[in-house]
C-alpha positions as a Markdown table, in Angstrom:
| # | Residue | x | y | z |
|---|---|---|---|---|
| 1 | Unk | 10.3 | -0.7 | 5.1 |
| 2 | Unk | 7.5 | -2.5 | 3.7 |
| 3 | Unk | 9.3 | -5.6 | 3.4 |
| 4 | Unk | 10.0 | -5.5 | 7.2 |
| 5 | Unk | 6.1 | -4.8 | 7.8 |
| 6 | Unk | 5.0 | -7.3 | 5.1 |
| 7 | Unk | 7.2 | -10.2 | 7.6 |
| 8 | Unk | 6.3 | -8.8 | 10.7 |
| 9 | Unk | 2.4 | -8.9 | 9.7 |
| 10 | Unk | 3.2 | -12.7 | 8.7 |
| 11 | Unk | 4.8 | -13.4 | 11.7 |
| 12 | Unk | 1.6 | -12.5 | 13.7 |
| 13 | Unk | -0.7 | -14.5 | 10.9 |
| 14 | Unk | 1.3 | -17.5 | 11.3 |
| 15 | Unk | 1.9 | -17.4 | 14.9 |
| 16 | Unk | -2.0 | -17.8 | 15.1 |
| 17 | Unk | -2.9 | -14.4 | 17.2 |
| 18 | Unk | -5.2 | -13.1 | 14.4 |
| 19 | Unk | -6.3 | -10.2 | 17.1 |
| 20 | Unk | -5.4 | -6.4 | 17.9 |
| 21 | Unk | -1.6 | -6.8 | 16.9 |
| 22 | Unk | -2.0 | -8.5 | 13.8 |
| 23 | Unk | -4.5 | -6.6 | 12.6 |
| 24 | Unk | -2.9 | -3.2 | 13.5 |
| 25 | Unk | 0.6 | -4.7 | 11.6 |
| 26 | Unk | -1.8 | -5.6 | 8.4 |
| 27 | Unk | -3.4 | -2.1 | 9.2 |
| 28 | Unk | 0.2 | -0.6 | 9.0 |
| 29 | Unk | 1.5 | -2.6 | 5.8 |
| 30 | Unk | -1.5 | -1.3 | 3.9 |
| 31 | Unk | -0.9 | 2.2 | 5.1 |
| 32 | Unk | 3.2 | 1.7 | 4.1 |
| 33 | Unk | 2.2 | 0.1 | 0.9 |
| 34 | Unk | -0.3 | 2.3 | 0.0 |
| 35 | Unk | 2.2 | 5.7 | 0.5 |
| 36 | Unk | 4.8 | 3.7 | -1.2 |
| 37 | Unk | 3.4 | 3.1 | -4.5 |
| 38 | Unk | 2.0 | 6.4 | -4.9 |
| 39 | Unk | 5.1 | 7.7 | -4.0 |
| 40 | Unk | 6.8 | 5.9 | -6.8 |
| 41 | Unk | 3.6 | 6.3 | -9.3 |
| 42 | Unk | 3.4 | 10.1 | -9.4 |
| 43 | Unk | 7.3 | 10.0 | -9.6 |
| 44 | Unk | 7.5 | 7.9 | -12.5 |
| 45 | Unk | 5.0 | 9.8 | -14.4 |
| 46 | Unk | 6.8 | 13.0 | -13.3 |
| 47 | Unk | 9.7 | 11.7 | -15.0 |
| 48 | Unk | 8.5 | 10.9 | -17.9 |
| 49 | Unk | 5.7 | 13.5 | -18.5 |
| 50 | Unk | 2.7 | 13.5 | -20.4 |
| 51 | Unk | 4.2 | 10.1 | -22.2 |
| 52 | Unk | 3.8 | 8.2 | -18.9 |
| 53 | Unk | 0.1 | 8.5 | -18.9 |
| 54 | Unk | 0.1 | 7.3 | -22.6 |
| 55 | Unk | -1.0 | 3.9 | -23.9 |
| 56 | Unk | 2.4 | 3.8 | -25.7 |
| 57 | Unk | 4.3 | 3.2 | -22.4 |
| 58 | Unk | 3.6 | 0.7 | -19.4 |
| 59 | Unk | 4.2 | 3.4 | -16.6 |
| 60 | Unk | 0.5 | 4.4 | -17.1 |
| 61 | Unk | -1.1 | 1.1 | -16.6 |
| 62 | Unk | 1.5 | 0.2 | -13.3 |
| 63 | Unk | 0.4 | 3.8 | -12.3 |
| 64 | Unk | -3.4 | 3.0 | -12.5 |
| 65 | Unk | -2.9 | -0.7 | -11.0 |
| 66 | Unk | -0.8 | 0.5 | -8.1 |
| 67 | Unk | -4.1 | 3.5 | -7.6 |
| 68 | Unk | -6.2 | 0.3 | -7.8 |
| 69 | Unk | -4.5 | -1.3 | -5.4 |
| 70 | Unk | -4.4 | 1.5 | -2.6 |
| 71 | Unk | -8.7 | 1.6 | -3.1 |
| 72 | Unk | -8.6 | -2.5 | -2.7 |
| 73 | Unk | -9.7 | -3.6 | 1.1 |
| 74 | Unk | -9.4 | 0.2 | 2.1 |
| 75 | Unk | -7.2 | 3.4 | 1.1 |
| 76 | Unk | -4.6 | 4.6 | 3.6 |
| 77 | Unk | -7.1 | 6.8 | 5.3 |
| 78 | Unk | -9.0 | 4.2 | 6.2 |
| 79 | Unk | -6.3 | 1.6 | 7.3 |
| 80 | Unk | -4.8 | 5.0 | 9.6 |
| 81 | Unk | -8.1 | 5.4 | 11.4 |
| 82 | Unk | -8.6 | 1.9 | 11.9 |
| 83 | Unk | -5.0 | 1.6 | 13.2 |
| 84 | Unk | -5.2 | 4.5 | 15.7 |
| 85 | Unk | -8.7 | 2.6 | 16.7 |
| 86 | Unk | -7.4 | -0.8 | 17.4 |
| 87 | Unk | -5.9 | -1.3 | 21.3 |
């Protein structure tokens, strides 16, 4: 699903109409994106336990980018209200 957003949010860049609809698309990518990769983050450190959040393994540093990553240009909160905003 975010694959499908992350093209239909280029589409609308590249087409030129950098207004409501491509802002709400980027607005619903980031939301996706965002849901996605803490779905995936909590589930891989579910998986492995308390070793996930260890130095030892990578899963805690991909865990703490992909919480970076949500924060950067706006968390899914904000990219919901600003979606539900936009006309």
């Amino acid at each position: 699903m975010s694959k499908s957003s992350g093209d239909a949010s280029a589409g609308t860049i590249s087409s030129g109409s950098i207004a409501a609809v491509s802002t709400r698309s980027i607005s619903a990518l980031k939301v996706q994106v965002g849901k996605s990769g803490r779905f995936v983050g909590q589930n891989a450190i579910q998986l492995h336990g308390g070793m996930g959040m260890t130095d030892e393994l990578n899963i805690g540093h991909y865990f703490k980018r992909l919480t970076a990553i949500e924060t950067l240009f706006g968390n899914v909160d904000h990219h919901l209200k600003k979606y539900s905003n936009v006309a």
